[in-house]
C-alpha positions as CSV (number, residue, x, y, z in Angstrom):
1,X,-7.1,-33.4,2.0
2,X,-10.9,-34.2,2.8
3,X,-14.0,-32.1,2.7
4,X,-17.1,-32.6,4.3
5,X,-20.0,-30.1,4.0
6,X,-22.8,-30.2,6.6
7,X,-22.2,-33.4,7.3
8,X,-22.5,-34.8,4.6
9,X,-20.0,-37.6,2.5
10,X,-16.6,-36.8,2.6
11,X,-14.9,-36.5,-0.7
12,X,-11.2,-36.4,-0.9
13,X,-10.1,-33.3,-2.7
14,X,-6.7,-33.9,-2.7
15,X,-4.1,-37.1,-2.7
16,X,-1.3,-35.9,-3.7
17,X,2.8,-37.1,-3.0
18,X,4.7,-33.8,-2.0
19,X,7.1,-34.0,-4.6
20,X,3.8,-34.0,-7.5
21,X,3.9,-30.6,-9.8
22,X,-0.1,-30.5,-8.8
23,X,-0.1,-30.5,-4.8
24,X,-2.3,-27.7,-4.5
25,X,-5.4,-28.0,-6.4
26,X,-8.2,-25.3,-6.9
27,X,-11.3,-25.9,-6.2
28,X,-13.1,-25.9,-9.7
29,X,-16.2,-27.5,-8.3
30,X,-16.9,-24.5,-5.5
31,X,-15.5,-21.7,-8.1
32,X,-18.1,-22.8,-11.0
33,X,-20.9,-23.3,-8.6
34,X,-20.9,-26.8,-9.4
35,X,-21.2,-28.0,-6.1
36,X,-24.3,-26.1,-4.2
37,X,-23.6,-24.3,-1.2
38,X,-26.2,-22.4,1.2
39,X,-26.0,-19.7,4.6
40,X,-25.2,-22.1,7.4
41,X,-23.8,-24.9,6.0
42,X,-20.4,-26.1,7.8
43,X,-17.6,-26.7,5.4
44,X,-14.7,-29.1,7.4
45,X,-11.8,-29.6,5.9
46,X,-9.3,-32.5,7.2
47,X,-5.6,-32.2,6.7
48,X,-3.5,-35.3,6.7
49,X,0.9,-35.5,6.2
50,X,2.5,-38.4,6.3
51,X,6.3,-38.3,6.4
52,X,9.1,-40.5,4.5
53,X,9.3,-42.3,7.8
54,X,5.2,-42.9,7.9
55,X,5.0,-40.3,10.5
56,X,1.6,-38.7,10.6
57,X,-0.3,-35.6,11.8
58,X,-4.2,-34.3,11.1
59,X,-5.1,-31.3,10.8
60,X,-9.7,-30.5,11.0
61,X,-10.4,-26.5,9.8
62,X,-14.2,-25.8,10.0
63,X,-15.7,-22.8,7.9
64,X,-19.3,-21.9,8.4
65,X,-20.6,-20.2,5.0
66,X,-22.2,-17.1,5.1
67,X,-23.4,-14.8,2.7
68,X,-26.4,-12.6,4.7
69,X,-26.5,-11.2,7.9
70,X,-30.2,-11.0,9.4
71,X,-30.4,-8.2,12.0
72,X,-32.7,-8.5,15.2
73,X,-35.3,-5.5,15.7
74,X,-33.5,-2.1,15.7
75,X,-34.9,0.7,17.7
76,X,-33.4,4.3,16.7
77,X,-34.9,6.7,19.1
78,X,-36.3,10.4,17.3
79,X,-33.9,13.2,17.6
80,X,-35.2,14.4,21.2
81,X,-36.0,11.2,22.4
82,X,-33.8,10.7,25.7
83,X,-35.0,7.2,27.0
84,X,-33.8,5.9,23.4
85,X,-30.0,7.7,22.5
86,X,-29.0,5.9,19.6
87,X,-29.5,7.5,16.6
88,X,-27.6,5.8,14.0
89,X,-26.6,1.8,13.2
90,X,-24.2,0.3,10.8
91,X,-24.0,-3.3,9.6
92,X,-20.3,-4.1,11.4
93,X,-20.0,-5.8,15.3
94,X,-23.6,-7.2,14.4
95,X,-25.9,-3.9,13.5
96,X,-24.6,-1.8,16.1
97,X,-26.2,1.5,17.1
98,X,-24.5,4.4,18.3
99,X,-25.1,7.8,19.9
100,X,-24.9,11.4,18.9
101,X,-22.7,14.0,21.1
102,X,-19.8,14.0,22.9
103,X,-19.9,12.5,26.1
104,X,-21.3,8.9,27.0
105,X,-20.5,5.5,25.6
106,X,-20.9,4.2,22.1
107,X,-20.0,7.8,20.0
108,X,-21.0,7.7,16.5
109,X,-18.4,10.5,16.2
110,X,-15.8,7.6,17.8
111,X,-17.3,5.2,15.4
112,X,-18.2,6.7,12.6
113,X,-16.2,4.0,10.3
114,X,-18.8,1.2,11.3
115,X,-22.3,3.6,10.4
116,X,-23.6,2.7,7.5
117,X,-27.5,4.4,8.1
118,X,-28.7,8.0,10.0
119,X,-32.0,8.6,11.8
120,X,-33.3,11.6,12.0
121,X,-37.2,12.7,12.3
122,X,-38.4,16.3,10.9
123,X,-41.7,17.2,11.8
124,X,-41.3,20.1,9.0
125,X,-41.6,19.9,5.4
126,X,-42.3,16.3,3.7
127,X,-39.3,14.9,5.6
128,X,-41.0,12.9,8.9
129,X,-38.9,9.8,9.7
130,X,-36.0,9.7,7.4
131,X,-33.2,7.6,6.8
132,X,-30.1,9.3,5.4
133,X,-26.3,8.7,4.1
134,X,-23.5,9.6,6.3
135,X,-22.1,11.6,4.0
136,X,-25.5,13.5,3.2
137,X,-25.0,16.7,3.0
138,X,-27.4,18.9,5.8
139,X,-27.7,22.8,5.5
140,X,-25.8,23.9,8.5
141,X,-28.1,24.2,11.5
142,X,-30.2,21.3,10.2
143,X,-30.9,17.4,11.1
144,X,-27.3,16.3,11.7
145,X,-24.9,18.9,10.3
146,X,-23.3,19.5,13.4
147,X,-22.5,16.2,14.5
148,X,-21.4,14.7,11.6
149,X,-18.8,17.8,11.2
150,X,-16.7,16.0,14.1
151,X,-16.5,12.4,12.2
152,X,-13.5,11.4,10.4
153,X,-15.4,8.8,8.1
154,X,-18.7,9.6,6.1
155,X,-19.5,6.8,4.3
156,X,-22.0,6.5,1.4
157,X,-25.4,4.7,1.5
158,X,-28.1,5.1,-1.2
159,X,-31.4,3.3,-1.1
160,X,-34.5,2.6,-3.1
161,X,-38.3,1.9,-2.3
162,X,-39.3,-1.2,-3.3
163,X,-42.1,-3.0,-4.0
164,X,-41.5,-5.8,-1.3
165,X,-44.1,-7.0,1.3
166,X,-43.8,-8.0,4.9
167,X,-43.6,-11.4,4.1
168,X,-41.6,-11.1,1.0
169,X,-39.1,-9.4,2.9
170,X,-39.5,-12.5,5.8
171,X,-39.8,-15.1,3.4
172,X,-35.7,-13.9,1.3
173,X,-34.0,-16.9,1.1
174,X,-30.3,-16.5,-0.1
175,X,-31.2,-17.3,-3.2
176,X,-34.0,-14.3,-3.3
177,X,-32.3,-12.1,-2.1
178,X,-29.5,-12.1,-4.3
179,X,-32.4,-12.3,-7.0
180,X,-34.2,-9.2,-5.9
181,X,-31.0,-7.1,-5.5
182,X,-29.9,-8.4,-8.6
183,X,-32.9,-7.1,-10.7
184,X,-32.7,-3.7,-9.5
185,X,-31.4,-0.3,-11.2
186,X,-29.9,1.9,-8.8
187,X,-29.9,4.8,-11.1
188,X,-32.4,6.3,-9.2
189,X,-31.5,6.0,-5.7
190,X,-31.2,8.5,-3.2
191,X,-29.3,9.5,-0.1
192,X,-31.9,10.5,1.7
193,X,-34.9,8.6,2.2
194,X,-38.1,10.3,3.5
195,X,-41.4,9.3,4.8
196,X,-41.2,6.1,5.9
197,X,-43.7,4.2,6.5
198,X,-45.0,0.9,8.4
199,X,-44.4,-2.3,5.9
200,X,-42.2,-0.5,3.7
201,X,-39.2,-2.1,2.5
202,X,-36.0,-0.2,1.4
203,X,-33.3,-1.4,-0.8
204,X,-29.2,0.1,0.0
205,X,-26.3,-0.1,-1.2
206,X,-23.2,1.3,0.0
207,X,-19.9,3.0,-1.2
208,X,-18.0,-0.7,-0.9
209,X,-21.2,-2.0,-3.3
210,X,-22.8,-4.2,-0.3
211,X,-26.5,-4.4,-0.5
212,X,-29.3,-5.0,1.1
213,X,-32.9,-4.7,2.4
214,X,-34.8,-3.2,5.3
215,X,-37.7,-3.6,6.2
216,X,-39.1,-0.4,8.6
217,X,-41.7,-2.0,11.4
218,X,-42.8,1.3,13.1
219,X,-42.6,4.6,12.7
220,X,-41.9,7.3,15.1
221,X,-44.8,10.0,15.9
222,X,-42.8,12.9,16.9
223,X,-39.4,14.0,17.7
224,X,-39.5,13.8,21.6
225,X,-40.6,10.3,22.5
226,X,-41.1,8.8,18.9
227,X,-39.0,5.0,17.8
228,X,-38.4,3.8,14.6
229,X,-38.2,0.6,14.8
230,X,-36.4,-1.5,11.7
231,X,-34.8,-4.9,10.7
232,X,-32.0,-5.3,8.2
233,X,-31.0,-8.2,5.6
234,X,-27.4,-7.3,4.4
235,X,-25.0,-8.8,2.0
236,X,-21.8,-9.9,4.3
């Protein structure tokens, strides 16, 4: 067995007869993170059996490593906003957005499995444009109570404000970002986060533990033709 990694020299991993107490080898130098490793790099692996009789077949398997997802812009239309219906986004089928009700295509309450953030926008109170758990729990009447009562999955998502820039939060590598999640304490986070505001960056973390940043663009202005309009670095 061979391995290659973006191209670079490859180093046999594993010579073995297939009578030898040692065929299958773990890969100490990937497990100890003695060999480096970053998000695109193509790991190919070569395969090759030779027989008593010097018959031969090769077998190529070609991994592509990746460790953060980078989302494009997401538009979430405001809560009366009909020329924008999707109201909610998850990180599965590449940051998805789905719709509340039920008629139409793309259902949250069909999908409610994959959504990992709600959008909702309250002119009343100190709530504006907010970004909530599923499983947040809304005083009946209120934001989303009704239409969350017809999912069958409400999973968790907590976030945090942090201190991040624009440009910080364009310039994580995936070094950085695993740094910057890393040093945070989540003991204050909150389902429900309130506010928002252009340039701010939010920090998650869901029921599974996968974290990650967003960073909100724009803000909605009102609940009838307002957008918010964010973009999402997640841990895969």
């Amino acid at each position: 067995i061979t391995r290659a990694i973006s191209g670079g020299a490859t180093d046999p991993i594993v010579n073995k007869t297939y009578n030898d107490a040692a065929v299958i080898l773990k890969h100490y130098d990937l497990v100890k993170g003695v060999l480096t490793i970053d998000d695109g790099d193509k790991m190919t692996y070569s395969v090759k059996v030779t027989d008593d009789k010097d018959k031969v077949t090769t077998a190529t398997f070609e991994v592509t490593i990746n460790s953060v997802s980078v989302s494009e812009q997401i538009l979430l239309g405001a809560p009366s906003n009909t020329t924008n219906e999707y109201r909610f986004f998850g990180v599965a089928n590449s940051f998805a957005r789905y719709r509340a009700g039920a008629t139409g295509t793309e259902l949250a309450r069909s999908n409610s499995d994959k959504i990992d953030f709600l959008y909702f926008y309250n002119s009343a109170g100190s709530v504006g444009n907010a970004l909530y758990s599923p499983n947040y729990n809304f005083s009946a009447g209120t934001g989303w109570a009704t239409e969350v009562s017809s999912w069958t999955t409400k999973k968790e998502t907590v976030y945090l404000l942090t201190d991040l820039s624009l440009s910080a939060f364009d310039g994580l590598t995936t070094k950085t970002f695993f740094d910057e999640l890393d040093a945070l304490t989540w003991t204050s986070a909150v389902d429900r986060m309130p506010n928002l505001e252009a340039s701010q960056v939010l920090a998650y973390k869901r029921g599974d533990g996968k974290r990650g940043f967003i960073l909100v663009a724009a803000t909605a202005a009102n609940a009838t033709t307002g957008v918010l309009t964010v973009k999402v670095k997640a841990e895969l």
